[in-house]
C-alpha positions in Angstrom: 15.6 83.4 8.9 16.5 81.7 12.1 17.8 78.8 10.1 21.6 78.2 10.1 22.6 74.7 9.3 22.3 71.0 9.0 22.6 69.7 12.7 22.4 66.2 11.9 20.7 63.4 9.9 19.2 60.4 11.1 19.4 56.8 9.8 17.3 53.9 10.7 20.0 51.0 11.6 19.7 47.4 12.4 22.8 47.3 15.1 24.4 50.6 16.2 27.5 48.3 16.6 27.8 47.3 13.0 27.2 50.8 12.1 29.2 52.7 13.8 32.0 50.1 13.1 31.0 50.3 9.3 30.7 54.6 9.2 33.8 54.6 11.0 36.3 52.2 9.4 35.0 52.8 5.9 33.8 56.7 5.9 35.9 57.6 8.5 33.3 59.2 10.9 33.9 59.3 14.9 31.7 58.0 17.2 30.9 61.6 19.5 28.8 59.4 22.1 25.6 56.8 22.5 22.6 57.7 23.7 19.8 55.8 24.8 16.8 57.9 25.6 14.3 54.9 26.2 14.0 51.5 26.8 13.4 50.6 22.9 15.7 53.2 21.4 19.6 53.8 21.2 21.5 56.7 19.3 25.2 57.2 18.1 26.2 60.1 17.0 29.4 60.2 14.6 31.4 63.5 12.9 34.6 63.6 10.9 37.4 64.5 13.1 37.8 68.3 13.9 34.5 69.3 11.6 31.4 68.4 13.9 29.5 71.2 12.7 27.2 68.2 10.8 27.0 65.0 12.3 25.0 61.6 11.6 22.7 60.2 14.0 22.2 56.6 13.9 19.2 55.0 15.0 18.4 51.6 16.6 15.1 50.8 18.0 13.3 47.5 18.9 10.0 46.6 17.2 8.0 48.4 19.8 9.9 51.9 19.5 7.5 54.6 18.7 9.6 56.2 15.9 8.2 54.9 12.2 10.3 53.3 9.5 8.9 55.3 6.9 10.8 58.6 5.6 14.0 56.6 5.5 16.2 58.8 3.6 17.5 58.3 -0.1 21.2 58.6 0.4 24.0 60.5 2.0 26.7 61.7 0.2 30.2 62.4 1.2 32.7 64.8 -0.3 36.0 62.8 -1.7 39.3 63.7 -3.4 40.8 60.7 -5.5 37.4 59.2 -6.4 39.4 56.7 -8.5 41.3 55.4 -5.2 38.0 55.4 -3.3 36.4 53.2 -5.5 39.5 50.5 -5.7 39.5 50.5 -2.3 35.5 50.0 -1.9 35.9 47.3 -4.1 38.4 45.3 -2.4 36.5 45.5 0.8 34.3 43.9 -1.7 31.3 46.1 -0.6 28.0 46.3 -2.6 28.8 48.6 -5.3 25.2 50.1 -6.7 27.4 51.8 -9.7 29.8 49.8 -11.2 32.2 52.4 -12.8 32.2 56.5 -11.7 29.3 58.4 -13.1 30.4 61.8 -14.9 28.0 64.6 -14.6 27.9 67.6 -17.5 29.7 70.0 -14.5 32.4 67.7 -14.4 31.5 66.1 -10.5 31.7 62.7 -10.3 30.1 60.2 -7.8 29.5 56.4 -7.5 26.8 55.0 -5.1 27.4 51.8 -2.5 25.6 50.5 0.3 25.7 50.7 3.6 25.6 47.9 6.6 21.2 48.4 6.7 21.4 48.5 2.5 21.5 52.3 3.0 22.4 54.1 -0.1 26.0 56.3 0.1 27.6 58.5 -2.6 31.2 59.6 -2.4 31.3 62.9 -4.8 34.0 64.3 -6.1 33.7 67.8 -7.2 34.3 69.7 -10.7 37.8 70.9 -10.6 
């Protein structure tokens, strides 16, 4: 199979500004570079320093772009190590926290879900030790 990765996943966004602010100062993404391939659309790009081997595309388009709204994806979910501390913080940037306490699964991971700047849904996970 010809198939070797995830290259990137896209996100419909109101303002690439507020997004890229947003992914970068709470996630912790960098912004690689903006693209604007027409008129009605612009792209940012953003990867965790030194691991761009997956990266997030964010999308802005006017009302006239030619790409759909529909197929908006469920969430994105990022990989955390004091899930605990992540949430405090979250919650004194007094973000919209969908899960109000850290959800256990039987395997041991735990996650909470929070939105983004768009109301897009985000999941920090942290794995089973």
């Amino acid at each position: 199979m010809a198939v070797r990765k995830i290259e990137h996943v896209g996100i419909m966004v109101q303002s690439l500004e507020k997004s890229i602010t947003f992914y970068q100062d709470i996630i912790g993404l960098q912004c690689l570079h903006i693209l604007q391939p027409s008129e009605t659309v612009r792209l940012a790009f953003l990867a965790f320093p030194g691991a761009k081997e997956t990266e997030i595309e964010l999308v802005e388009k006017s009302t006239n772009s030619e790409f759909p709204a529909e197929g908006k994806v469920h969430h994105l979910a990022f990989t955390v190590e004091d899930i605990e501390g992540e949430m405090t913080r979250l919650q004194s940037l007094n973000l919209k926290l969908i899960h109000q306490q850290i959800v256990t699964l039987p395997n041991g991971g735990r996650y909470f879900f929070f939105e983004g700047p768009d109301g897009e849904q985000l999941e920090f996970f942290e794995p089973a030790r």
